[in-house]
MIVO-856967 format. One record per residue (C-alpha): residue number from 1; x, y, z. Coordinates in Angstrom, 2 decimals, always signed. Example, Ala and Ser with C-alpha at 12.3 -4.5 7.8 and 13.67 -1.06 7.14 Angstrom:
<nodes>
<1 <+12.30 -4.50 +7.80>>
<2 <+13.67 -1.06 +7.14>>
</nodes>
This chain:
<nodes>
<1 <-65.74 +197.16 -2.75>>
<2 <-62.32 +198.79 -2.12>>
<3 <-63.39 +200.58 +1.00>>
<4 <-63.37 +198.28 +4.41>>
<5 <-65.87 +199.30 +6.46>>
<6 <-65.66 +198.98 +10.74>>
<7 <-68.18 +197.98 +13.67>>
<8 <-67.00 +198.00 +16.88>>
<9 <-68.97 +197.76 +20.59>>
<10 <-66.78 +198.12 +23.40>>
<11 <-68.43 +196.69 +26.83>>
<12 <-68.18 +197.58 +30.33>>
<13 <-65.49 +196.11 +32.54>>
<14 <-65.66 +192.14 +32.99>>
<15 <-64.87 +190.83 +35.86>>
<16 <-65.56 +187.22 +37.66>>
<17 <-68.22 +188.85 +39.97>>
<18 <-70.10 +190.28 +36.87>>
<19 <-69.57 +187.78 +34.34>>
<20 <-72.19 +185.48 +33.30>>
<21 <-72.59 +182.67 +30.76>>
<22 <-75.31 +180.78 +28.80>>
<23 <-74.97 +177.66 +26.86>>
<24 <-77.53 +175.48 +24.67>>
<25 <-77.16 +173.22 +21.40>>
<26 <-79.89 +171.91 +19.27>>
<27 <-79.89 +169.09 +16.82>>
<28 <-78.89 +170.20 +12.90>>
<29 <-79.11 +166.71 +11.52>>
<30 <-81.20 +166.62 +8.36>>
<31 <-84.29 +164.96 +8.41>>
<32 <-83.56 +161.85 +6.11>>
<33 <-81.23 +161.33 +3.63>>
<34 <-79.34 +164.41 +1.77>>
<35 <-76.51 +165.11 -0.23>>
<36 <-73.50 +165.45 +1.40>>
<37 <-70.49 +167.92 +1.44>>
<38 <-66.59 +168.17 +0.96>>
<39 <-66.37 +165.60 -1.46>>
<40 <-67.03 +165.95 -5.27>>
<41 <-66.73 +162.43 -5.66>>
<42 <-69.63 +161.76 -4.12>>
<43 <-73.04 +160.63 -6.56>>
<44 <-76.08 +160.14 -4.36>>
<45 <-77.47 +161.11 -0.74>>
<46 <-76.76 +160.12 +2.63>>
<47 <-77.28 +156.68 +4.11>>
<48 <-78.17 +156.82 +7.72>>
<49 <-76.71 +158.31 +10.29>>
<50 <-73.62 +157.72 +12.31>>
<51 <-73.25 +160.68 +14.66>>
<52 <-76.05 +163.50 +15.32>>
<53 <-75.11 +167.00 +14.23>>
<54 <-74.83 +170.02 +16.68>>
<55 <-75.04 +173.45 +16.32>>
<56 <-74.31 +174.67 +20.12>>
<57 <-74.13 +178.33 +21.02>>
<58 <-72.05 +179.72 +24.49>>
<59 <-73.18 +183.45 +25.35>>
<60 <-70.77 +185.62 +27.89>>
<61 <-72.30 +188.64 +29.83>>
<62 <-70.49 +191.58 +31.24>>
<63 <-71.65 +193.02 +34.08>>
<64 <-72.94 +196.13 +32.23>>
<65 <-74.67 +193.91 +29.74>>
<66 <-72.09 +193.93 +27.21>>
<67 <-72.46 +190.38 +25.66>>
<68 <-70.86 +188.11 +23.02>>
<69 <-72.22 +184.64 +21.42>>
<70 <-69.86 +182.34 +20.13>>
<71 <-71.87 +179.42 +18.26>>
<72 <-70.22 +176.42 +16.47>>
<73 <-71.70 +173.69 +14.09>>
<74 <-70.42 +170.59 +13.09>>
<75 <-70.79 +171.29 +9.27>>
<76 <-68.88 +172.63 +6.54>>
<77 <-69.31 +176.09 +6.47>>
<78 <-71.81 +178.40 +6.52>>
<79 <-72.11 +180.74 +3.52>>
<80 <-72.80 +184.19 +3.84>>
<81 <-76.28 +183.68 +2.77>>
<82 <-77.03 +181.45 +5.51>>
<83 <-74.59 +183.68 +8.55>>
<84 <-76.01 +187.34 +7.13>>
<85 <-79.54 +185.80 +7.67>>
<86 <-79.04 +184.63 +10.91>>
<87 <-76.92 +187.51 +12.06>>
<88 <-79.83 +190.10 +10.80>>
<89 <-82.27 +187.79 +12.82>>
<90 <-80.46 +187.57 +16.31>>
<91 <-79.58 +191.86 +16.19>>
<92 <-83.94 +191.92 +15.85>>
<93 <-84.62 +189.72 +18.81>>
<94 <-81.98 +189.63 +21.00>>
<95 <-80.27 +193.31 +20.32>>
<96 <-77.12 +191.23 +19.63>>
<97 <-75.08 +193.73 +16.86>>
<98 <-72.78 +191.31 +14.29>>
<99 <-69.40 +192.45 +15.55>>
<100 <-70.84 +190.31 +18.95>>
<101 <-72.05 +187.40 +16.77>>
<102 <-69.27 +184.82 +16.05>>
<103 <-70.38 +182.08 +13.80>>
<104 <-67.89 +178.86 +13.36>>
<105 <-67.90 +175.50 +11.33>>
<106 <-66.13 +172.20 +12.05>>
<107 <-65.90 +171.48 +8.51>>
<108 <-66.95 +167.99 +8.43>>
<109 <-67.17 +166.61 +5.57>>
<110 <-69.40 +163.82 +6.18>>
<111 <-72.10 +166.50 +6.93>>
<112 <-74.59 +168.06 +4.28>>
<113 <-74.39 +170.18 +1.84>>
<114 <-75.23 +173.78 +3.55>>
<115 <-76.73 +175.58 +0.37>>
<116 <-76.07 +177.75 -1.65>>
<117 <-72.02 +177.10 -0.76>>
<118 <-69.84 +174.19 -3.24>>
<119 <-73.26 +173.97 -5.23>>
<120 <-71.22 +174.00 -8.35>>
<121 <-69.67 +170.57 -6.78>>
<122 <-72.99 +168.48 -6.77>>
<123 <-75.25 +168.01 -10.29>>
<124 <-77.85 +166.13 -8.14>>
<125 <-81.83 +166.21 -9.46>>
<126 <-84.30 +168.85 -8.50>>
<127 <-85.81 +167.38 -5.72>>
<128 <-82.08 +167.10 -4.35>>
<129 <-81.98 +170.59 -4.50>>
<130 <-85.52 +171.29 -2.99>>
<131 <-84.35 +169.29 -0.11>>
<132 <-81.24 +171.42 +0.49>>
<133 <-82.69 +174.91 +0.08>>
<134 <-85.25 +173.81 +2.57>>
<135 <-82.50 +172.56 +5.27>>
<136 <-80.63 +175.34 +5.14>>
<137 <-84.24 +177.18 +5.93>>
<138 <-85.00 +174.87 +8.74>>
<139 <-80.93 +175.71 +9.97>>
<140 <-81.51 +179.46 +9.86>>
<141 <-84.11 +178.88 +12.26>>
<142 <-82.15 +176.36 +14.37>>
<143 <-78.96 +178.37 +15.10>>
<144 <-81.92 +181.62 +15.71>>
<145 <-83.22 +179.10 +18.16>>
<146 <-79.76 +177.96 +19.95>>
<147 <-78.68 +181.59 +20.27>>
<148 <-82.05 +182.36 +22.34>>
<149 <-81.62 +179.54 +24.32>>
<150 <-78.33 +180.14 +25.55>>
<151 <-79.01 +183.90 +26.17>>
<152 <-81.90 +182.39 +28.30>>
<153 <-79.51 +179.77 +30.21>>
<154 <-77.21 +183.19 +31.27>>
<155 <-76.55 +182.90 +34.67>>
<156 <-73.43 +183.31 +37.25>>
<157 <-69.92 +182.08 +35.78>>
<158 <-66.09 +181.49 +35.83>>
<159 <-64.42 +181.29 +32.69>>
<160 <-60.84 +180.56 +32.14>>
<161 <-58.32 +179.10 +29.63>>
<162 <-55.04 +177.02 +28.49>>
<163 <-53.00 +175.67 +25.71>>
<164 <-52.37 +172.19 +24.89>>
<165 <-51.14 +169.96 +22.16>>
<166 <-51.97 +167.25 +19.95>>
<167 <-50.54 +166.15 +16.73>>
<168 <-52.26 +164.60 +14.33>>
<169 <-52.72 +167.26 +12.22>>
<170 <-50.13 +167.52 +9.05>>
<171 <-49.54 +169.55 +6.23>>
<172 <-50.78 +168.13 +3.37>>
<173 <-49.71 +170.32 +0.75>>
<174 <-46.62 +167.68 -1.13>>
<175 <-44.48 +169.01 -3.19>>
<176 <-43.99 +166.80 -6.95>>
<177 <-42.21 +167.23 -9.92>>
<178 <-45.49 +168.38 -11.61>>
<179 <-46.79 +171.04 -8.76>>
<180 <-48.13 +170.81 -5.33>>
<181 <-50.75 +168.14 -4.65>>
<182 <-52.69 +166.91 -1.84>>
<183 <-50.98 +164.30 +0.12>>
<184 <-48.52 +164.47 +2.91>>
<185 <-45.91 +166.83 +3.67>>
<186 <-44.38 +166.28 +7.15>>
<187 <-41.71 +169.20 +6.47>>
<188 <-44.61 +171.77 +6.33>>
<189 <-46.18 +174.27 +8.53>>
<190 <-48.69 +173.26 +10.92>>
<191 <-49.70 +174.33 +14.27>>
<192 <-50.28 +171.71 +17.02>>
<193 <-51.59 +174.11 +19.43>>
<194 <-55.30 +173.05 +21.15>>
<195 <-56.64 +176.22 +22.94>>
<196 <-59.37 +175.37 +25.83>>
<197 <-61.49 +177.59 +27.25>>
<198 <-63.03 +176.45 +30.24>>
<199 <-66.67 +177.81 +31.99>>
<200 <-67.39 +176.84 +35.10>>
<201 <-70.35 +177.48 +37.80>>
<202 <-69.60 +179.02 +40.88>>
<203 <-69.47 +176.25 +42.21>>
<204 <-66.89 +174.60 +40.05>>
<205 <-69.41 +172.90 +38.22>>
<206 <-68.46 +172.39 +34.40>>
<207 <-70.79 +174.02 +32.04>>
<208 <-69.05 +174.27 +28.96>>
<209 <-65.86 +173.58 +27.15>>
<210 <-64.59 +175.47 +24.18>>
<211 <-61.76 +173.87 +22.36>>
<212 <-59.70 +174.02 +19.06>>
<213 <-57.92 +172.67 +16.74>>
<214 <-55.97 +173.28 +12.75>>
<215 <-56.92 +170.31 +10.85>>
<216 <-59.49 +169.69 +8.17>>
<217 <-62.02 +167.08 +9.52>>
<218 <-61.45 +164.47 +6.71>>
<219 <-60.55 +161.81 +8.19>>
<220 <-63.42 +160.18 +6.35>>
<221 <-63.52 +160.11 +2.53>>
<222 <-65.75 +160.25 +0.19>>
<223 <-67.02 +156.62 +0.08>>
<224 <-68.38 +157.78 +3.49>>
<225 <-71.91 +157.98 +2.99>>
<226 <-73.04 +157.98 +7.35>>
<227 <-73.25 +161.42 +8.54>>
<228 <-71.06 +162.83 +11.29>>
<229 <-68.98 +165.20 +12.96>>
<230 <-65.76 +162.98 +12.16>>
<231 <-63.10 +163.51 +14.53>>
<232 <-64.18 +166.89 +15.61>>
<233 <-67.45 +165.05 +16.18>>
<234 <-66.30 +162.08 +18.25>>
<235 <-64.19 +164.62 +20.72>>
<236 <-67.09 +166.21 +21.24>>
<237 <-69.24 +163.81 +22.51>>
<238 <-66.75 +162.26 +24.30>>
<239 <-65.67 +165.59 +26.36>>
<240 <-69.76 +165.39 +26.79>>
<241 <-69.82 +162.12 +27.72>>
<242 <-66.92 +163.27 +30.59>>
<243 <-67.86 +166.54 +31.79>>
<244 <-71.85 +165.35 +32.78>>
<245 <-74.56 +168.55 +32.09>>
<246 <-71.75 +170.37 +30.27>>
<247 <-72.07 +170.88 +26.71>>
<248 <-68.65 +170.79 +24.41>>
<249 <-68.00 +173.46 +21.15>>
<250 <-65.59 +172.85 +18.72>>
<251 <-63.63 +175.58 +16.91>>
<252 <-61.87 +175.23 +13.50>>
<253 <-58.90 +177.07 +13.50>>
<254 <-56.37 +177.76 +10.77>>
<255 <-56.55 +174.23 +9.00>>
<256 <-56.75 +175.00 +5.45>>
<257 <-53.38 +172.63 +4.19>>
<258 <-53.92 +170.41 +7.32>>
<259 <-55.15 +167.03 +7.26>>
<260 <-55.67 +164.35 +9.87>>
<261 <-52.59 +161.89 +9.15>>
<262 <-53.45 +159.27 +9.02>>
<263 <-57.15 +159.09 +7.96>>
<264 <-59.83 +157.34 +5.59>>
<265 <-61.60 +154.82 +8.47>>
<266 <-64.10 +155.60 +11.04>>
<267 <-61.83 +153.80 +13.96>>
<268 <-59.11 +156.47 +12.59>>
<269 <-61.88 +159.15 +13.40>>
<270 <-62.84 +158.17 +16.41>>
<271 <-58.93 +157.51 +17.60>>
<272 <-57.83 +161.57 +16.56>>
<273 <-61.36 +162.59 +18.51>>
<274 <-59.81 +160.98 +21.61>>
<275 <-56.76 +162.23 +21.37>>
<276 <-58.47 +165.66 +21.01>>
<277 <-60.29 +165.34 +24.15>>
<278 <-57.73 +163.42 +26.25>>
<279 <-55.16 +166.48 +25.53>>
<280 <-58.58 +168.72 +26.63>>
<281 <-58.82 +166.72 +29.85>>
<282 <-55.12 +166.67 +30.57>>
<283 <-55.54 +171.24 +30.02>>
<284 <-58.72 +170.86 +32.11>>
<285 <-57.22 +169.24 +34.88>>
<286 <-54.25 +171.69 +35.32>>
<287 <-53.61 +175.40 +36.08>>
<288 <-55.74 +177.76 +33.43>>
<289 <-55.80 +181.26 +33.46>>
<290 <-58.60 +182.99 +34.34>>
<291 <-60.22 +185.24 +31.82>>
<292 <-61.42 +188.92 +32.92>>
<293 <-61.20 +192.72 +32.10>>
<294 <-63.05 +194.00 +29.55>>
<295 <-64.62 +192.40 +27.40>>
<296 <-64.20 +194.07 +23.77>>
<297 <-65.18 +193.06 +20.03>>
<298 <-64.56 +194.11 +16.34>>
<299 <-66.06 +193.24 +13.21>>
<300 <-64.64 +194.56 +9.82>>
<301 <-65.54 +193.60 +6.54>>
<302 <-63.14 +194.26 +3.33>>
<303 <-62.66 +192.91 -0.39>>
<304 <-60.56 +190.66 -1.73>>
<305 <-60.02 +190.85 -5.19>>
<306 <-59.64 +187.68 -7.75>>
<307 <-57.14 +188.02 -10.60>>
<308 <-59.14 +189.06 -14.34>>
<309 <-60.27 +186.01 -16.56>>
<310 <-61.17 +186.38 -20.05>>
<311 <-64.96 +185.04 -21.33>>
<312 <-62.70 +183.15 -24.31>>
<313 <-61.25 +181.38 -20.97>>
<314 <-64.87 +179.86 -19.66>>
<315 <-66.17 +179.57 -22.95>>
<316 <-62.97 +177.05 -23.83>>
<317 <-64.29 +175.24 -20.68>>
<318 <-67.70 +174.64 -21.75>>
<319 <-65.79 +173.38 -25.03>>
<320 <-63.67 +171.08 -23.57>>
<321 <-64.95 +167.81 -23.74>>
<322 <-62.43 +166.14 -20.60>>
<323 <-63.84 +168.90 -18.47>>
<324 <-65.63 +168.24 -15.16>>
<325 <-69.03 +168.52 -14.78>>
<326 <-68.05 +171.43 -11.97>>
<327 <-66.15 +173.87 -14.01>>
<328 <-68.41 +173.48 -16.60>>
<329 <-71.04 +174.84 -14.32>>
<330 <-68.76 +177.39 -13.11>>
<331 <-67.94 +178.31 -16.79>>
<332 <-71.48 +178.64 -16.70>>
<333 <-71.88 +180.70 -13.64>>
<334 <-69.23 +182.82 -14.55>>
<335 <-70.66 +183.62 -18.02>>
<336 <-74.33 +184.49 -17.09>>
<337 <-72.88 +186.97 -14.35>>
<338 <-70.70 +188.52 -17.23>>
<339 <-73.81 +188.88 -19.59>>
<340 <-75.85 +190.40 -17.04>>
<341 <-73.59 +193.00 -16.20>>
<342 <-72.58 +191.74 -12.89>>
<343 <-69.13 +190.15 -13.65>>
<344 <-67.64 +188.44 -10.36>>
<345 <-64.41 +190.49 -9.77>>
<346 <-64.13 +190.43 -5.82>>
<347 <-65.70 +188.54 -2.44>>
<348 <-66.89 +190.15 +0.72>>
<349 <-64.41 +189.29 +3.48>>
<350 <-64.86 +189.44 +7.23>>
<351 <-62.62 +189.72 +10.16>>
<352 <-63.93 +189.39 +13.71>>
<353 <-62.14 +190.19 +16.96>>
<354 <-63.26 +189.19 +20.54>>
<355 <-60.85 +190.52 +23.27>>
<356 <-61.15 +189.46 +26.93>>
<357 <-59.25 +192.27 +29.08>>
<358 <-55.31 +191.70 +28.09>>
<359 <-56.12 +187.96 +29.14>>
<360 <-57.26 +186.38 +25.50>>
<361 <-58.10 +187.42 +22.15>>
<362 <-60.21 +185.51 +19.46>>
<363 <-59.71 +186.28 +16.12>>
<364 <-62.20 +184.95 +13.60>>
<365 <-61.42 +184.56 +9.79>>
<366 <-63.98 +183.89 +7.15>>
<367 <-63.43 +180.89 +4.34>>
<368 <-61.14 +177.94 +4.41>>
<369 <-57.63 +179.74 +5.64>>
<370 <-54.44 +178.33 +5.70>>
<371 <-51.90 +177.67 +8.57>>
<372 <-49.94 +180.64 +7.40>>
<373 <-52.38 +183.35 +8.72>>
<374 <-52.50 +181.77 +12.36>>
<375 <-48.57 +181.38 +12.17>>
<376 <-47.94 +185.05 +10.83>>
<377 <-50.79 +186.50 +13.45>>
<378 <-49.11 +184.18 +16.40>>
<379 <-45.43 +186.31 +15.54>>
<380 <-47.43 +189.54 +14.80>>
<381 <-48.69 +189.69 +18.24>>
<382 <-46.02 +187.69 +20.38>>
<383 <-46.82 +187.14 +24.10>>
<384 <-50.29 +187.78 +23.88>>
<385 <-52.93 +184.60 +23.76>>
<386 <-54.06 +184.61 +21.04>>
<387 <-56.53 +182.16 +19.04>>
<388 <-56.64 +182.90 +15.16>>
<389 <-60.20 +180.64 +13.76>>
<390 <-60.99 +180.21 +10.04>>
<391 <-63.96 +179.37 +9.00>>
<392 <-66.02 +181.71 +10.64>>
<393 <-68.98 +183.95 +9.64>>
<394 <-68.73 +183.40 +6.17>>
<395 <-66.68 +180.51 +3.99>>
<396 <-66.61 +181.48 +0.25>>
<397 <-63.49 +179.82 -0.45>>
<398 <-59.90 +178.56 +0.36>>
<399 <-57.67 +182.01 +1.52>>
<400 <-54.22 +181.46 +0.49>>
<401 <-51.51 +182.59 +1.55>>
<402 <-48.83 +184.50 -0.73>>
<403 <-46.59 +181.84 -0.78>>
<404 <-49.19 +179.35 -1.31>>
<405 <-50.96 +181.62 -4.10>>
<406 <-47.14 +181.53 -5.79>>
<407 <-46.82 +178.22 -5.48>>
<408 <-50.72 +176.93 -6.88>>
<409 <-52.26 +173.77 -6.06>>
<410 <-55.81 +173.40 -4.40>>
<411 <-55.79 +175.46 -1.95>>
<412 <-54.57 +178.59 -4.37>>
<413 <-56.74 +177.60 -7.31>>
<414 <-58.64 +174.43 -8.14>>
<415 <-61.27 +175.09 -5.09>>
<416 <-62.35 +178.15 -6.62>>
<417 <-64.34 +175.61 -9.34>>
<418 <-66.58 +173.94 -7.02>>
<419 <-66.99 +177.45 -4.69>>
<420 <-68.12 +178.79 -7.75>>
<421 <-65.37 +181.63 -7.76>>
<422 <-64.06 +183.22 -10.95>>
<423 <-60.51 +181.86 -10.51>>
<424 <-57.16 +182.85 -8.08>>
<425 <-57.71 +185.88 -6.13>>
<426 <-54.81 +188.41 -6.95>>
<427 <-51.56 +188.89 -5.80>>
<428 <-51.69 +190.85 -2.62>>
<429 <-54.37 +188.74 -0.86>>
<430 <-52.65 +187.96 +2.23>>
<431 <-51.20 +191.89 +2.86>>
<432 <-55.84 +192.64 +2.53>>
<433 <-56.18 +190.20 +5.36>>
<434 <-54.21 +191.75 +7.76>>
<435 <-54.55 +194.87 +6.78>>
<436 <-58.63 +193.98 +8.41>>
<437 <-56.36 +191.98 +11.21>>
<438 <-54.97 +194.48 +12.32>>
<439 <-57.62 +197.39 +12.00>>
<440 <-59.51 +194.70 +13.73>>
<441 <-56.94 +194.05 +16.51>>
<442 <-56.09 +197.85 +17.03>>
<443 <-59.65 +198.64 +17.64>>
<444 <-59.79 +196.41 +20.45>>
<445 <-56.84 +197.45 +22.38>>
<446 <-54.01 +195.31 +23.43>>
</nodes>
């Protein structure tokens, strides 16, 4: 798809006397035990559970009606089968079009397995699967549900905003003699930044709490077999725990190459969610910035292209006896789609922009996006507040940047295996992006 197609709705004017808000969560954890996600390490379903899974939705009202709803799950990522079904849902029964539908992921990865996305990770039996198509059935339903509920909860409201920092997050892309690994890379990029977005009753009364943050949440590995929200998690249920009736969402940002540091305990998970929600408290408790003007949203969908493979290239995988059991089924994958005529060349790609008056912009990025984008969109649009999200709407993938794609490693190639991607997307990847960026961005005004 070379063309990049636009949605826009532009609402009324926003203002604190006609703004309104709705919140409402609803519990996502599976049933009993599961497979589990982030890790393909990992041989056999969950055992118990440690923390109960959210999805929790926050809808904002103009005054004319213009409305957005931002919802956020503590999971891995939602693929587009999972998003486009909800998204189609929501625009029946609530008239809610997709450019005012902003779906995020916390990307724990002590959660489950959100099917069909990294099913070329797992080989687990048939009934494994069963159990997975059917959750992420019974989640279609659920995040339906949450959406309805906040629209229903829409009543008067404040909303406002600030900027911390916290800084456990760290580059983890390390330099070696043989290429980049995972690891730790203090002299990287990151972004310490922890947007807050405070909404309040007229009476002052907290109702909800929208915060961020750039770091993957692994701070658990893949011995882990509890389920939880790991450090994302634990902030949020202690900002809960806080804040009494109000409900707390995280947002992923821009953590791609970012990893807790350090990590691999529970106590470590639990110490990086307090830190997260003491810096939120310290934000809370200071002078924010109210939000207001108009209130004014973007959708736009392009293609991102993957560099050509040869079929000698997957067949050699299927021949190779040292290979993994996941690019064999990619080989696989890869293969069938060539012999039916439908070889896998490019990947849908959306960019979302939310735009309250000249006061804040969100910008939402689909798949696993590195810190580069937020940095490059942060100098792209200096002075103006700015949060830049990945995985939202739709993760297919890591999105490297160009220097990342030049330099390989993980996050430019070997994820594309258990996504079940063709290989490295092509040179020029990062110029696609914000080319939608900024179509995105002009379309909402500055």
């Amino acid at each position: 798809m070379k063309s990049i197609f636009l949605l826009a709705l532009i609402a009324a004017p926003l203002g604190a006397a006609g703004m309104r808000a709705g919140v409402a969560r609803v519990d996502i954890t599976p049933r009993g035990p599961i497979w589990m996600s982030g890790y393909a390490s990992r041989n056999h379903a969950s055992e118990g559970v440690r923390q109960t899974l959210w999805a929790r939705a926050l809808a904002i009202e103009a005054g004319s009606g213009g409305r957005v709803a931002i919802v956020t799950t503590d999971l891995v990522g939602l693929p587009a089968e999972v998003s486009g079904q909800v998204a189609a849902r929501v625009r029946r029964q609530f008239g809610i079009e997709r450019a005012r539908l902003l779906l995020n992921s916390s990307h724990t990865h002590t959660g489950p397995v959100v099917w069909p996305a990294l099913a070329t990770m797992f080989d687990g039996p048939p009934a494994e699967e069963a159990k997975l198509r059917e959750y992420a059935a019974r989640l279609v339903d659920d995040l339906v549900s949450v959406i309805g509920k906040a629209i229903a909860d829409l009543s008067p409201a404040e909303v406002a905003y600030g900027f911390g920092e916290v800084g456990f997050a760290i580059n983890r892309r390390e330099p070696t003699a043989n290429g980049v690994k995972i690891g730790v890379n203090p002299s990287g990029p990151s972004d310490h930044e922890v947007p807050v977005l405070k909404v309040s009753a007229p009476d002052g009364r907290v109702r909800a709490i929208l915060f961020a943050y750039a770091c993957h949440n692994t701070t658990l590995g893949g011995d882990f077999y509890q389920l939880t929200g790991d450090y994302a998690g634990f902030a949020e249920a202690r900002l809960e725990s806080d804040y009494p009736g109000a409900t707390a969402l995280f947002m992923e940002l821009c953590g791609g190459d970012q990893n807790p540091n350090p990590r691999n305990t529970l106590v470590l998970a639990e110490r990086h969610g307090e830190a997260l929600a003491g810096e939120v408290r310290r934000v809370l408790a200071g002078a924010l910035s109210p939000v207001g003007g108009r209130l004014r949203v973007s959708f736009v969908v392009t293609s991102l292209p993957f560099a050509r493979r040869q079929r000698a290239e997957y067949e050699a995988d299927l021949k190779n006896p040292k290979a993994s059991g996941s690019l064999v089924r990619r080989a696989r994958r890869m293969i069938e789609a060539m012999d039916s005529g439908h070889p896998v060349r490019e990947v849908s790609y959306p960019v979302q922009a939310v735009r309250f008056g000249k006061d804040l912009t969100l910008v939402a990025l689909g798949g696993e996006v590195v810190v580069d984008y937020d940095l490059r969109a942060k100098r792209e649009y200096l002075g103006e507040p700015l949060m830049v999200a990945g995985y939202s709407n739709a993760v297919m993938g890591y999105i490297p940047s160009e220097r990342i794609l030049r330099e390989g490693g993980y996050e430019a190639v070997d994820n594309l295996i258990y996504y079940g991607q063709p290989g490295p997307f092509a040179p020029g990847v990062e110029d696609r992006v914000f080319d939608a960026i900024h179509k995105a961005m002009k379309k909402v005004g500055r």
